[in-house]
C-alpha positions in Angstrom: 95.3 4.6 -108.5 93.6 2.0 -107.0 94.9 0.4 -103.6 94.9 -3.6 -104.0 94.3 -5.0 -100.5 95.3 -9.0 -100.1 93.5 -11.1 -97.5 95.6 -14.0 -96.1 92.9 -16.9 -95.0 94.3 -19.0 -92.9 93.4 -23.1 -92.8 91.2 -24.1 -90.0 93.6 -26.4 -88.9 96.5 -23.9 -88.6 94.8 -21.6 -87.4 93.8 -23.7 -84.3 97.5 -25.3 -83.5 98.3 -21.3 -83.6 95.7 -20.6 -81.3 96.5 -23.9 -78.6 100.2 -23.1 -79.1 99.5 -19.4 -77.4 97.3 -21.5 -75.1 99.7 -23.7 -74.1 102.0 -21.2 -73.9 100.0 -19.4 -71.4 99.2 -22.0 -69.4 102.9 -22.6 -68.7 103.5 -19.2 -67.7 101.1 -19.5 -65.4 102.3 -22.8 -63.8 106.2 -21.6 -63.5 104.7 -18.5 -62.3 102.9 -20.8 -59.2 105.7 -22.3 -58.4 107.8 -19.5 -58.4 108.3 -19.2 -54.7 108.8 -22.7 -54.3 111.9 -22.1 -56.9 113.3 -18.6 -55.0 113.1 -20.3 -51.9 114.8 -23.6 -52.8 117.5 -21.9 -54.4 118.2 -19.3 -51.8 118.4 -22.0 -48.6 121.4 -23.8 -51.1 123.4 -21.3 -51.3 122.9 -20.2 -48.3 123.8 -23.9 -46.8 126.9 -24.5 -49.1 128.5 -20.8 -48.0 127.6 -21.2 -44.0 127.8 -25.4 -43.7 131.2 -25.7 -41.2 129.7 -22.5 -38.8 126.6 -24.7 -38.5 128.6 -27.9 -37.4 130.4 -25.9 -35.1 127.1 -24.6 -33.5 125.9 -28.1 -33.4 128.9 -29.7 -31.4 128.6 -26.6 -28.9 124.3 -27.5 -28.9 125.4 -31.3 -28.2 128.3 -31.0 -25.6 128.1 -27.8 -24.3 131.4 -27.1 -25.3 132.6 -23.2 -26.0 133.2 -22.1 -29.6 137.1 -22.4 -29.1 136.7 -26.0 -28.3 133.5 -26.7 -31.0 136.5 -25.2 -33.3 139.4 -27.5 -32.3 137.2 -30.6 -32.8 136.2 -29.9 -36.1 140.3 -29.2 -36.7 141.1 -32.3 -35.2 138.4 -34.4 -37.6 140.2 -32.6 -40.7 139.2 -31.1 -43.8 138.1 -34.4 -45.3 135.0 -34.6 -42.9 134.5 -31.1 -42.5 131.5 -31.0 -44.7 130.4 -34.6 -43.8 126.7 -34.3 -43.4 126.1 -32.1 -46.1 124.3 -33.6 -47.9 120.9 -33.8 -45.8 120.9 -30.6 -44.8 121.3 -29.5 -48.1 118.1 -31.6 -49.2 116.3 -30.6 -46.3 117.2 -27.2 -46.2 116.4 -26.7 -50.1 112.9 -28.4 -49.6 111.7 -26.8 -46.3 112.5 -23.4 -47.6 110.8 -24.1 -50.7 107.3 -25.4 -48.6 108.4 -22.4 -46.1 107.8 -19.4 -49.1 105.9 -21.4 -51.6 103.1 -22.7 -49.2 102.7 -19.4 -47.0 102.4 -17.6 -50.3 99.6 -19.9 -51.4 97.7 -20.2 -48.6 97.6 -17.1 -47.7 96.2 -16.2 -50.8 93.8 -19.1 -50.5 92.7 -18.7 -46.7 91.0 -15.2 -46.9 88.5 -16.6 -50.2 86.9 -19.1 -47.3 85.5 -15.9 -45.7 83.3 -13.4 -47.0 84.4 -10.2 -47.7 82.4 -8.1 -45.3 83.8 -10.7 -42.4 87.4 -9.4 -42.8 89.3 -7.1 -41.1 93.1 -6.2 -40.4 93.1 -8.1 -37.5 91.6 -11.5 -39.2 93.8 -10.5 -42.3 96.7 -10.8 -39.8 95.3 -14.0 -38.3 95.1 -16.0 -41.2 98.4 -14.8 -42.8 99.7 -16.1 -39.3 97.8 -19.4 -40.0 99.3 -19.6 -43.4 102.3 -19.2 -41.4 102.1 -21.7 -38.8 100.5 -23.9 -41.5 103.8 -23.8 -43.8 105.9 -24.4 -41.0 104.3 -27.8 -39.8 104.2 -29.2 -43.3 108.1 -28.5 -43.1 108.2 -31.4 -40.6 107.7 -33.9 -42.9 111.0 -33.6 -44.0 112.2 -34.1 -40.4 113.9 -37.8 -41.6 116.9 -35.7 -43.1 117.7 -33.4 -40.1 117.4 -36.6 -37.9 120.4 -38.4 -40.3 122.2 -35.4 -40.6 122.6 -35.0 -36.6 124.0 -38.3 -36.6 126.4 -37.7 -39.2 127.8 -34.9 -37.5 127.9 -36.3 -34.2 131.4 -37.9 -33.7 130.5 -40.5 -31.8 128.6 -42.0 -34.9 131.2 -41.7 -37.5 132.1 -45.1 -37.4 129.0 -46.8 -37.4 126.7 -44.2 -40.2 129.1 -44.3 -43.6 127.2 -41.3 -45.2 123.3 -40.3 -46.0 122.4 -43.4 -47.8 123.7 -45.8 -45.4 122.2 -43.8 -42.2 118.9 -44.0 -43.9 119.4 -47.8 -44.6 120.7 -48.8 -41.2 117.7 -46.4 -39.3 114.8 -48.4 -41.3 116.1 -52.1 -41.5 117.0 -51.7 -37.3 115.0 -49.4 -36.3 111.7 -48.4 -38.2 110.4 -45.7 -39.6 109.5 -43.9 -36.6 113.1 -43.7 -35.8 113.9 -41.2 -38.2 110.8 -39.0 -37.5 112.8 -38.9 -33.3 112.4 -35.1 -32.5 109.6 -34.1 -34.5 107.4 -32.5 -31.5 110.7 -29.9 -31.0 110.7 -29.5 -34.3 107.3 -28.6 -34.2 106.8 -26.5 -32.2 109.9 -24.1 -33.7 108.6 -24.0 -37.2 105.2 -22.9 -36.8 105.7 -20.2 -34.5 108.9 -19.0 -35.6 107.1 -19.2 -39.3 104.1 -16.9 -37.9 107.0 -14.2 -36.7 109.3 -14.2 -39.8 106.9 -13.4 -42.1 104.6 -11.5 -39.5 107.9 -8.8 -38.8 109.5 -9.2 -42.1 107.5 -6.2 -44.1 107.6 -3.8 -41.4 111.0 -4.4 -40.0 111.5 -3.4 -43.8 109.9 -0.1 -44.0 111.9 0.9 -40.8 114.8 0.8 -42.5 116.1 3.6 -45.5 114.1 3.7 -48.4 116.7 2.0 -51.1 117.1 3.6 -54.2 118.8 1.0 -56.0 118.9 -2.5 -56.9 121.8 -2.7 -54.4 120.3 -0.6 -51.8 116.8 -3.2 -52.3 119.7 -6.1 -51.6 121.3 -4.6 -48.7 117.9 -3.7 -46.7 116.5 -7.4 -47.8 119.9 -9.1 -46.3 119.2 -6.8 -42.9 116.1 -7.8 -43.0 116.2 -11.6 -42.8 119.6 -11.2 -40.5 117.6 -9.1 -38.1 114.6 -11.6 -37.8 116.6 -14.8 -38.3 119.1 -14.0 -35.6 116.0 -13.0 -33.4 113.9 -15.9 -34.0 117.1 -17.6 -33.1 117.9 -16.8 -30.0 113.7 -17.0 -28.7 114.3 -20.8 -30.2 117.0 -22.0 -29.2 116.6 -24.1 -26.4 114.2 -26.1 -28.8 117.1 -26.5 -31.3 119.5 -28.2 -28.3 116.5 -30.2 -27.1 116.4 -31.5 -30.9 119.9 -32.2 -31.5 119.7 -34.5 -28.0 117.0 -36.0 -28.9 118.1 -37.1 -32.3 121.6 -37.7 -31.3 119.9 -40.9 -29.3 119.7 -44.3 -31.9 116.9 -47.0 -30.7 115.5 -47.1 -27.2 112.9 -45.1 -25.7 111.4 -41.9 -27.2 111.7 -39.5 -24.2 109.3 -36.3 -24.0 111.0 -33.1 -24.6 110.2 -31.7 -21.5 112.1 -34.7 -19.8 114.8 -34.0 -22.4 115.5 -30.8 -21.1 114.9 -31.7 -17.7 118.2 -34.0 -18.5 119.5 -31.2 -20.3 119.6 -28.4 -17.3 120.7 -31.0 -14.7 123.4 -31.8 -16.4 124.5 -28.6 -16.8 124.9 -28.3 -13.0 121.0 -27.1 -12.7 122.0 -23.3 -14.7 119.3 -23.0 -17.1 121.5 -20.2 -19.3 123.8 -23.3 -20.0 121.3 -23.9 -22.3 122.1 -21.1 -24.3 125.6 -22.6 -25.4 126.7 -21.8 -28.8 124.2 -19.1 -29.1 126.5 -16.1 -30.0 127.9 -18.3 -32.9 123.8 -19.5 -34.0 123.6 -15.5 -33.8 126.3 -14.6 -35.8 125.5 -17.4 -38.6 121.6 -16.9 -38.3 122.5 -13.2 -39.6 124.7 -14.2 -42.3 122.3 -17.2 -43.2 119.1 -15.5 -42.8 120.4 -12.8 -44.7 121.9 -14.9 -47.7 118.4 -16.5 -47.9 115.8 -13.6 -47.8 118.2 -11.7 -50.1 119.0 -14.4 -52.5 114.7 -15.1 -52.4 114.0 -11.5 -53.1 116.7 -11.1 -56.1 115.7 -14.2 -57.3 111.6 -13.2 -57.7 112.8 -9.9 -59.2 115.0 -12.2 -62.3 112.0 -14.6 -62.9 
């Protein structure tokens, strides 16, 4: 019995939409798959702003005044629930975008840094240096977003709640009085956190890892990954701080002169009675909330590159 064998031809035509739709297809896996940290990272520093936003503005009013938690606290009490999560709004954008350049850009240019050097020119210790480049790299691009931690100070500075009605207006009122440069007050602070602190985060975050028990688990990946960024963020933190309180005085200034930081925190110790560990106000609570916010983002991040 004979066998009867049927050949299908396909039209030219068809047969090159099927080929450009696999194409096509391709190429957009490709693309989400480049801006996949951009996406984990964006996603993680939202959720991790909406669940930890009041600690923050408590933080901030001790960083400003120099006030103790119990008092930081009873002011936010006093403004009510109605303005306790006045300001959100910039952070939120800022936060969302600067952890999206933070993960996205250190994972592209640290692939992208070693190809400038030939192969028998590298080394651990120039491996290490250009990730820490990448780093540092990431971390100044970050500032560019400085505008919308500069409005969001005011906002959550009492002192402005009558005159800034919400993000919008702030921006508004800043450029038509003021100028662009005024929202870019406090950048060289800002600075000179985000590259180091950059460099250090993703410098300890892999082998601060592999100290801890090997998880077994999707849970167990979770838990470590949460430890993790709580360890390094509350850390980083603390080494930073003073920076952070420099900023927020800086930026809680409208018009007038644009001070140095160094005379900034000049001002700042002497009027603190000359004790330099006055600085350091509202550092237990930056500790307790870098853990839990630190922790919400690198574990959110990590989840979230497993799922897409």
């Amino acid at each position: 019995m004979s066998s009867i064998v049927h050949h299908v031809v396909l039209p030219p035509q068809l047969f090159f939409m099927t080929a450009g739709s696999a194409m096509d297809g391709h190429a957009k896996a490709q693309q989400l798959q480049g801006l996949q940290h951009y996406l984990c990272g964006s996603v993680a520093a939202f959720t991790n702003i909406v669940l930890t936003f009041p600690l923050h503005k408590a933080q901030f009013r001790q960083q400003l005044f120099g006030i103790r938690v119990c008092e930081a606290v009873r002011q936010l009490r006093g403004d009510g629930l109605k303005v306790l999560y006045r300001g959100l709004l910039p952070p939120l954008l800022q936060k969302s975008c600067t952890a999206a350049l933070m993960f996205g850009l250190y994972e592209d240019l640290s692939r992208m840094l070693p190809r400038t050097f030939p192969v028998q020119a590298r080394s651990d210790s120039a491996d290490l240096m250009l990730c820490s480049l990448a780093a540092v790299l990431a971390g100044s691009a970050e500032a560019i977003l400085t505008p919308f931690e500069r409005v969001q100070t005011l906002l959550q500075d009492s002192r402005h709640h009558g005159h800034f009605r919400n993000t919008p207006h702030a921006f508004r009122v800043l450029l038509q009085e003021h100028g662009p440069r005024e929202l870019y007050r406090g950048l060289v602070p800002i600075l000179l956190r985000n590259g180091p602190s950059n460099a250090l985060f993703f410098g300890l975050r892999d082998p601060i890892k592999h100290h801890l028990p090997q998880a077994k688990s999707n849970v167990g990946h979770l838990i470590n990954d949460f430890i993790c960024g709580g360890v390094l963020g509350a850390g980083l933190g603390i080494i930073f701080y003073p920076l952070n309180v420099v900023k927020s005085q800086a930026q809680a200034q409208v018009g007038g002169e644009f001070r140095s930081s160094w005379s900034i925190l000049v001002m700042i110790v002497r009027e603190r009675e000359g004790k330099v560990i006055r600085l350091f106000r509202g550092v237990h609570l930056n500790y307790h909330r870098s853990i839990l916010s630190w922790g919400i983002i690198n574990a959110t991040y990590e989840l979230l590159l497993k799922v897409l």
